[in-house]
FIKOLZA-1660 file (N, C-alpha, C; in steps of 0.1 Angstrom, whole numbers, plus 5000, padded with zeros to 4 digits):
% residues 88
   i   px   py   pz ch aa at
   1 4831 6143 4834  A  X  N
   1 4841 6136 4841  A  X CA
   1 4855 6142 4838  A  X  C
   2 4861 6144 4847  A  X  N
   2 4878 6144 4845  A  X CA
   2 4886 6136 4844  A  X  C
   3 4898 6138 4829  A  X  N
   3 4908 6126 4829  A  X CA
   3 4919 6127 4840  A  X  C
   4 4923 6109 4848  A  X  N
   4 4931 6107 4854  A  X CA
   4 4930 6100 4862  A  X  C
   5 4939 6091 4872  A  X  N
   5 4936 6083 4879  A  X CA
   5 4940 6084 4890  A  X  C
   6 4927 6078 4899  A  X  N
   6 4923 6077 4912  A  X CA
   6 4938 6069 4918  A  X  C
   7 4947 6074 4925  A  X  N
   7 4955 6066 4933  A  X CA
   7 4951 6061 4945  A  X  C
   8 4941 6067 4952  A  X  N
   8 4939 6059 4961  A  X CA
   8 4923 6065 4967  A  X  C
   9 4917 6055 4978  A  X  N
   9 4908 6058 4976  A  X CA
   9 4902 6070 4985  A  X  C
  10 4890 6077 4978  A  X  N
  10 4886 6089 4985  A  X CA
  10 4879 6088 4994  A  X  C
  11 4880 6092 5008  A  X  N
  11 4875 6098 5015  A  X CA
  11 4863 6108 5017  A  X  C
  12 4853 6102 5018  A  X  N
  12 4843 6116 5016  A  X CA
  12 4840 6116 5028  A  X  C
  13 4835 6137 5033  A  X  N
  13 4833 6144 5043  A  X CA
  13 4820 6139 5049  A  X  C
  14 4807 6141 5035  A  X  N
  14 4794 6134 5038  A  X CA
  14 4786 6128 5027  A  X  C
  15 4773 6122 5032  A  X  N
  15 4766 6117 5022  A  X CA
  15 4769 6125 5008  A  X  C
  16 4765 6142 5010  A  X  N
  16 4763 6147 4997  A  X CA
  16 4778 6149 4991  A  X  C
  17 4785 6147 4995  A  X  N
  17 4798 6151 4986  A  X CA
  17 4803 6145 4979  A  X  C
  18 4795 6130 4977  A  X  N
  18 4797 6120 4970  A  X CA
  18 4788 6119 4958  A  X  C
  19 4778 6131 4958  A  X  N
  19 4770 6134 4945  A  X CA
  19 4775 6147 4938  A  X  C
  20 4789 6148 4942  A  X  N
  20 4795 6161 4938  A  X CA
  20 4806 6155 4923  A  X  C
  21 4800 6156 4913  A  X  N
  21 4810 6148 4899  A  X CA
  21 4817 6157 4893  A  X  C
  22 4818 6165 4899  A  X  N
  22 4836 6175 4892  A  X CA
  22 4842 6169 4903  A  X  C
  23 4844 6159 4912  A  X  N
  23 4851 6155 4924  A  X CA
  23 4857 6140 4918  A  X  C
  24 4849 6134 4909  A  X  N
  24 4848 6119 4906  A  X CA
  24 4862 6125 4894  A  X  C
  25 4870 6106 4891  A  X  N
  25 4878 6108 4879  A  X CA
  25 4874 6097 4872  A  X  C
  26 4875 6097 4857  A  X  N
  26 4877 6094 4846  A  X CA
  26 4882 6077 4849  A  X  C
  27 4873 6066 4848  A  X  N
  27 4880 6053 4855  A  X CA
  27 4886 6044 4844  A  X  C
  28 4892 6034 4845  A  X  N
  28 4896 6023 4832  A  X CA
  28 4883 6022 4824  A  X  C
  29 4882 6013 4813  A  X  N
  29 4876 6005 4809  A  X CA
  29 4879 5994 4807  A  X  C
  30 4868 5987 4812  A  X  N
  30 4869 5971 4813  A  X CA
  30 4860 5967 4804  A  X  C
  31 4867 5957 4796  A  X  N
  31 4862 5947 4791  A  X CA
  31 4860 5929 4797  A  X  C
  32 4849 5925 4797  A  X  N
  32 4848 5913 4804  A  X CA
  32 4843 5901 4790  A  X  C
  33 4850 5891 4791  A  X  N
  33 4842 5874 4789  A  X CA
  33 4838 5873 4797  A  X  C
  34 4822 5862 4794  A  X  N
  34 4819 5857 4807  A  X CA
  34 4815 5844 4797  A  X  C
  35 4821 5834 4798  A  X  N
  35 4820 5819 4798  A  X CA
  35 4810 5811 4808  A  X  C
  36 4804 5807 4801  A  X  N
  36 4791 5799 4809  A  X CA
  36 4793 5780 4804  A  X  C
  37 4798 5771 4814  A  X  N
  37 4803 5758 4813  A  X CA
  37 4791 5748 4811  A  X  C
  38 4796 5738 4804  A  X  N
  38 4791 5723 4807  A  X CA
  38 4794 5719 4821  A  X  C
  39 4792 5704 4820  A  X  N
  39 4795 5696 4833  A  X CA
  39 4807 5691 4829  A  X  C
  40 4810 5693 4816  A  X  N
  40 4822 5685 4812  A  X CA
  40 4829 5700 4813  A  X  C
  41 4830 5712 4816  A  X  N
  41 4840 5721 4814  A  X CA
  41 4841 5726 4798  A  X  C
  42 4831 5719 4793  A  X  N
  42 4830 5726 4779  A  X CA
  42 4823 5746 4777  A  X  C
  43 4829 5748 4774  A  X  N
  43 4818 5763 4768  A  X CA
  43 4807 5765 4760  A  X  C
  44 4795 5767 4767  A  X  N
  44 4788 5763 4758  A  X CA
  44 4779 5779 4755  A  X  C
  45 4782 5791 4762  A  X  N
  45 4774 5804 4757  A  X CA
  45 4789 5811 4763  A  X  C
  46 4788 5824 4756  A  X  N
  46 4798 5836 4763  A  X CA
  46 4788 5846 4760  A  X  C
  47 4791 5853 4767  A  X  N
  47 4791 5868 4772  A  X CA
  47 4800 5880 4767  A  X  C
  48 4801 5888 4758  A  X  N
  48 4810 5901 4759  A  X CA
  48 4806 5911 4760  A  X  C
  49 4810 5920 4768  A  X  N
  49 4807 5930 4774  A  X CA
  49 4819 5939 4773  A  X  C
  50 4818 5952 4771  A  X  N
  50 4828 5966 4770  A  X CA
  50 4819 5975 4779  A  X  C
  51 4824 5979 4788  A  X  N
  51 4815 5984 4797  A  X CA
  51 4815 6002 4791  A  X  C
  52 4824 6006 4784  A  X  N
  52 4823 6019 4780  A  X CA
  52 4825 6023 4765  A  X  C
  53 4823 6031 4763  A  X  N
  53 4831 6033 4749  A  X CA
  53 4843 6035 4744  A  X  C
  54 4849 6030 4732  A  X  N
  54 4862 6029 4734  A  X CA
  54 4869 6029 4716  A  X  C
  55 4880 6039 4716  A  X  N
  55 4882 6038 4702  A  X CA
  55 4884 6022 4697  A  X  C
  56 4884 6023 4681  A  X  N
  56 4887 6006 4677  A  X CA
  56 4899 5998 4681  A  X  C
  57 4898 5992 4682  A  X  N
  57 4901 5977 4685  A  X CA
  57 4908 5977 4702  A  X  C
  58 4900 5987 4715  A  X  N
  58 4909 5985 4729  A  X CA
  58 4895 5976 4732  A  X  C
  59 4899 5968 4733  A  X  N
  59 4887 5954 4746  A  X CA
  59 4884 5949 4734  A  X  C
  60 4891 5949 4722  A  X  N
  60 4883 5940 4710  A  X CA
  60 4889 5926 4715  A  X  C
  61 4885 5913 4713  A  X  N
  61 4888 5901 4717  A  X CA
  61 4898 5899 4708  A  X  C
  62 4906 5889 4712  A  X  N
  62 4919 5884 4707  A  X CA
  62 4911 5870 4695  A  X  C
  63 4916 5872 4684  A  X  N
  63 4916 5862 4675  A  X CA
  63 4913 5848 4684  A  X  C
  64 4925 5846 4692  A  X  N
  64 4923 5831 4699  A  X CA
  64 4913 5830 4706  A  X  C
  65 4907 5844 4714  A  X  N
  65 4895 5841 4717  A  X CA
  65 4886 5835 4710  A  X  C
  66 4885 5843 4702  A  X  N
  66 4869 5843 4690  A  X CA
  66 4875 5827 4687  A  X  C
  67 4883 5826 4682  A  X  N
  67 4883 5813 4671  A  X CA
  67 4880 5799 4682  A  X  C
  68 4885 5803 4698  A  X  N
  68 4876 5793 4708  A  X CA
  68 4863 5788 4706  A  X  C
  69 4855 5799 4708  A  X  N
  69 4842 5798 4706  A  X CA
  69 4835 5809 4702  A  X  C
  70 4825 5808 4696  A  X  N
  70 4818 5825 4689  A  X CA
  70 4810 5833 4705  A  X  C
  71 4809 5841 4703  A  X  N
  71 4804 5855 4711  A  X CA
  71 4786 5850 4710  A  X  C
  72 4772 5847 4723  A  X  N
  72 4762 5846 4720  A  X CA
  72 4756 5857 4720  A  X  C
  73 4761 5867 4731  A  X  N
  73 4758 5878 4728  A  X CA
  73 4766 5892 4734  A  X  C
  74 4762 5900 4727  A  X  N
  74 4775 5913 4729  A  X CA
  74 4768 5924 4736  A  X  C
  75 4772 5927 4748  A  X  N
  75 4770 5945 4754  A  X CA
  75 4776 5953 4755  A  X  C
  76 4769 5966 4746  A  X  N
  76 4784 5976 4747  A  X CA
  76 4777 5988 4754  A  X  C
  77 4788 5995 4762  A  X  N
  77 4784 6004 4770  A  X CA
  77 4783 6021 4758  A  X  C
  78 4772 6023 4758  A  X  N
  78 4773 6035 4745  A  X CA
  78 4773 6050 4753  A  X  C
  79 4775 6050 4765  A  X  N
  79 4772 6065 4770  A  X CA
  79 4787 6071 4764  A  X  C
  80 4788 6083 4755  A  X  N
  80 4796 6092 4748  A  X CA
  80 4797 6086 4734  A  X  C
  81 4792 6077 4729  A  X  N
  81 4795 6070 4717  A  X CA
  81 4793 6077 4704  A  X  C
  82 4793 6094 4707  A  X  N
  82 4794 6105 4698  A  X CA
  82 4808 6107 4695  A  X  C
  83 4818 6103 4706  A  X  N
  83 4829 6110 4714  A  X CA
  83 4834 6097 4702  A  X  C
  84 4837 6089 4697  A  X  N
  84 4846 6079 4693  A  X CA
  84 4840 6072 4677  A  X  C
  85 4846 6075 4667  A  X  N
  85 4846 6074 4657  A  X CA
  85 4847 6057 4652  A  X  C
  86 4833 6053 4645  A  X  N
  86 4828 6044 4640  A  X CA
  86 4827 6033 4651  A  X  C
  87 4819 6039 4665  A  X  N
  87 4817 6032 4677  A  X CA
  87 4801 6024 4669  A  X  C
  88 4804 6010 4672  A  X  N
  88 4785 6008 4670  A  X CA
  88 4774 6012 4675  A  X  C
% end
């Protein structure tokens, strides 16, 4: 992949030029909560997810998060996870 960002979106010629990845760039990383409710609006499971790899502490949760409610379970995106130092 190459670093940089996409301003706007690409236009492809045909099917195959879209399987062409020296063409593709380098996208964000997202981190997501996903909060799972009561009937009362309470939290009763989450979700964290880092969809890529990422040096320490970018998409780490904010204190106020965690201390809301704990994490049930965690997915972390590991493709390059050679590439970044004391990745899990």
């Amino acid at each position: 992949m190459y670093k940089g960002d996409v301003k706007e979106r690409i236009k492809y010629k045909s099917t195959l030029s879209k399987s062409r990845a020296n063409w593709w760039k380098e996208g964000e990383i997202y981190t997501f909560v996903i909060d799972y409710l009561s009937n009362t609006q309470e939290i009763e499971f989450r979700i964290y997810i880092q969809s890529s790899v990422a040096n320490m502490t970018h998409g780490w949760l904010s204190s106020q998060i965690k201390e809301e409610f704990e994490v049930n379970i965690t997915i972390l995106g590991i493709a390059s996870a050679n590439n970044v130092e004391n990745y899990p």
